[in-house]
C-alpha positions as CSV (number, residue, x, y, z in Angstrom):
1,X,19.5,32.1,42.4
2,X,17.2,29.6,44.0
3,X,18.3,26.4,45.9
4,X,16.3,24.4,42.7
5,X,18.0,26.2,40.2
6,X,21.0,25.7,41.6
7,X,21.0,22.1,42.2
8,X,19.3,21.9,38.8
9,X,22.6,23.3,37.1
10,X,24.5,21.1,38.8
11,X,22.8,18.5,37.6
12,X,23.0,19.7,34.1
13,X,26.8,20.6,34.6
14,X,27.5,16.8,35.6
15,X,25.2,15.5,33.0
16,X,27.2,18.1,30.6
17,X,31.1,16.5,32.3
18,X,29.7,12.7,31.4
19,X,28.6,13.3,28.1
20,X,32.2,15.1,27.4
21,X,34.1,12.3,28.5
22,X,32.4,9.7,26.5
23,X,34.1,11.6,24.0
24,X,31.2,10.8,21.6
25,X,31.3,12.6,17.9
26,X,28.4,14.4,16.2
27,X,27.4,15.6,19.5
28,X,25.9,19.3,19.9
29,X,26.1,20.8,23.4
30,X,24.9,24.2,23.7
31,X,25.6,25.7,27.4
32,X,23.3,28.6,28.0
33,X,24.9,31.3,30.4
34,X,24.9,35.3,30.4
35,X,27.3,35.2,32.9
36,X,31.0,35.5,30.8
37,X,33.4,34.8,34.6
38,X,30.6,32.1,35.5
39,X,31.0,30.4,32.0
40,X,35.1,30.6,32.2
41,X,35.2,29.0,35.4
42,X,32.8,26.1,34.1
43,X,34.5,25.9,30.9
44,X,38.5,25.3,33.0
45,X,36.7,22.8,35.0
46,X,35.3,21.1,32.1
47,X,38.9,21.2,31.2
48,X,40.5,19.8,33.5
49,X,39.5,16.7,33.3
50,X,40.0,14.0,35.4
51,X,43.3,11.7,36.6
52,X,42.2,8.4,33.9
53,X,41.4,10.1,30.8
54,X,42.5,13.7,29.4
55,X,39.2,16.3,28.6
56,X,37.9,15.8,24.9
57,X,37.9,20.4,24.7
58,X,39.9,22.1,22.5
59,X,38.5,25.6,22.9
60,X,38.5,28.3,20.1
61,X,37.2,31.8,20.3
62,X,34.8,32.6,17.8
63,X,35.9,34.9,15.3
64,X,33.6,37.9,14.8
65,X,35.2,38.9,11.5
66,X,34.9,35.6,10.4
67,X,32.2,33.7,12.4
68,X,32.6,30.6,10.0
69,X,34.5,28.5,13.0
70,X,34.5,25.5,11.1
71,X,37.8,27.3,9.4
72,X,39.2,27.0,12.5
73,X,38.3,23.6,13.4
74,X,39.9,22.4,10.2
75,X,43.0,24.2,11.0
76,X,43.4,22.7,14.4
77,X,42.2,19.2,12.9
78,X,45.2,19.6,10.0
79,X,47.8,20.8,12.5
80,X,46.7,18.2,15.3
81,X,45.9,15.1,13.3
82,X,46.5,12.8,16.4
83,X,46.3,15.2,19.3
84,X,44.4,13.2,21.5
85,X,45.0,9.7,20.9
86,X,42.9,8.2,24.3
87,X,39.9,10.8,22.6
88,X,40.0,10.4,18.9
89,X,37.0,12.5,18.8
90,X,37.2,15.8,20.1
91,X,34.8,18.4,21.6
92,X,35.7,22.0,20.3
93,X,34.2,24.5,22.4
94,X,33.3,27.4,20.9
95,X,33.0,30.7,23.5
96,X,32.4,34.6,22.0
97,X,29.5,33.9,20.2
98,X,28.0,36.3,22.1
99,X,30.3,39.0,20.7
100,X,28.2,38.4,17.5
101,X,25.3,40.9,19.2
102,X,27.5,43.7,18.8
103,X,28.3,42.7,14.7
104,X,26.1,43.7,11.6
105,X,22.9,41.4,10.5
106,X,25.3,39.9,7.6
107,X,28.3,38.6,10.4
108,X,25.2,37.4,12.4
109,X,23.7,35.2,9.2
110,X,27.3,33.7,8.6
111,X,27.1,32.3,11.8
112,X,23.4,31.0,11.8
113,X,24.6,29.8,8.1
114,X,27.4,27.8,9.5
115,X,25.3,26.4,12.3
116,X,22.8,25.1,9.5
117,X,25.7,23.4,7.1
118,X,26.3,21.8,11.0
119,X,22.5,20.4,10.7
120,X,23.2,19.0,7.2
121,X,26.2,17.5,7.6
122,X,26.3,16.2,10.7
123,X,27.0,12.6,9.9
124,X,30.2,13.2,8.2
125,X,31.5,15.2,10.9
126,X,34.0,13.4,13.0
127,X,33.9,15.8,16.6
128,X,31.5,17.5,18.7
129,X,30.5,20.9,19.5
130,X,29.5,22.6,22.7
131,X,28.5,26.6,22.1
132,X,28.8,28.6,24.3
133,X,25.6,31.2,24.2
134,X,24.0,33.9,26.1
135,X,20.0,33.5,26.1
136,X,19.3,35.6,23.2
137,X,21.4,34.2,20.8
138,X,20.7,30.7,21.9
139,X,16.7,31.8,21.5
140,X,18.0,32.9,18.0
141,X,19.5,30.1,17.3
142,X,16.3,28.3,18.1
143,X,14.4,30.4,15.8
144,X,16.7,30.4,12.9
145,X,17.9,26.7,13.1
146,X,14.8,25.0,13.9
147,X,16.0,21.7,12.4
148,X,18.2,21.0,16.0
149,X,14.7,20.7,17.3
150,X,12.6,19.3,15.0
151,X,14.0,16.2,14.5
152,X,16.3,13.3,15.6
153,X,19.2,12.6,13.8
154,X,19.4,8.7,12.8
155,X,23.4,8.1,13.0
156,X,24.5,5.1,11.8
């Protein structure tokens, strides 16, 4: 890795810290890394915060049998209704996507499906997401959920 690249990441992993600590809502972060030790010892950094205000991540491992993760959000939402008073609006974290690569075309479309009901409903969602991706499923992703991309999202 080259001196720019790395100073480059660094800049996008402090831009990445800032944004989480806003602890905005309807905010999608994907974090691009091939690299599954590298991306677990960004990810317990990410978590840990700092001394004023508590880290917005809740982190869930995708489920490959059930790649729908917004089960699992819900879940966590129902049994942690007030889990993070100072942060009402979480960021859930989602790492394993890149498990999906190793599941059948039909596992793999639940996913992309979920990630497009995202894109719809984004407005009545009250957390963010960052996704955890290797660079071929985030270059799938941009292929088969072209709407991140296409257009800016007018939030009330």
């Amino acid at each position: 890795m080259s001196a720019s690249s790395t100073s480059k990441n660094m800049a996008n992993y402090h831009r990445l810290q800032q944004a989480l600590q806003v602890g905005l809502r309807r905010q999608i972060f994907f974090a691009v890394c091939d690299n599954i030790g590298l991306r677990d010892r960004i990810s317990q950094q990410l978590h840990t915060g700092d001394m004023d205000r508590p880290s917005p991540l809740v982190k869930l491992t995708l489920d490959v049998n059930n790649p729908n993760f917004l089960a699992a959000i819900a879940t966590f939402l129902k049994q942690n209704p007030h889990s993070t008073p100072s942060l009402p609006h979480p960021t859930f974290e989602i790492v394993g996507i890149e498990e999906l690569t190793r599941q059948g075309a039909s596992v793999q479309q639940r996913f992309i499906r979920t990630l497009r009901w995202i894109e719809r409903h984004l407005k009545k969602v009250e957390f963010s997401l960052l996704l955890w991706v290797s660079k071929p499923w985030f270059n799938n992703i941009r292929q088969s959920v072209p709407e991140f991309w296409q257009k800016p999202i007018a939030l009330p």
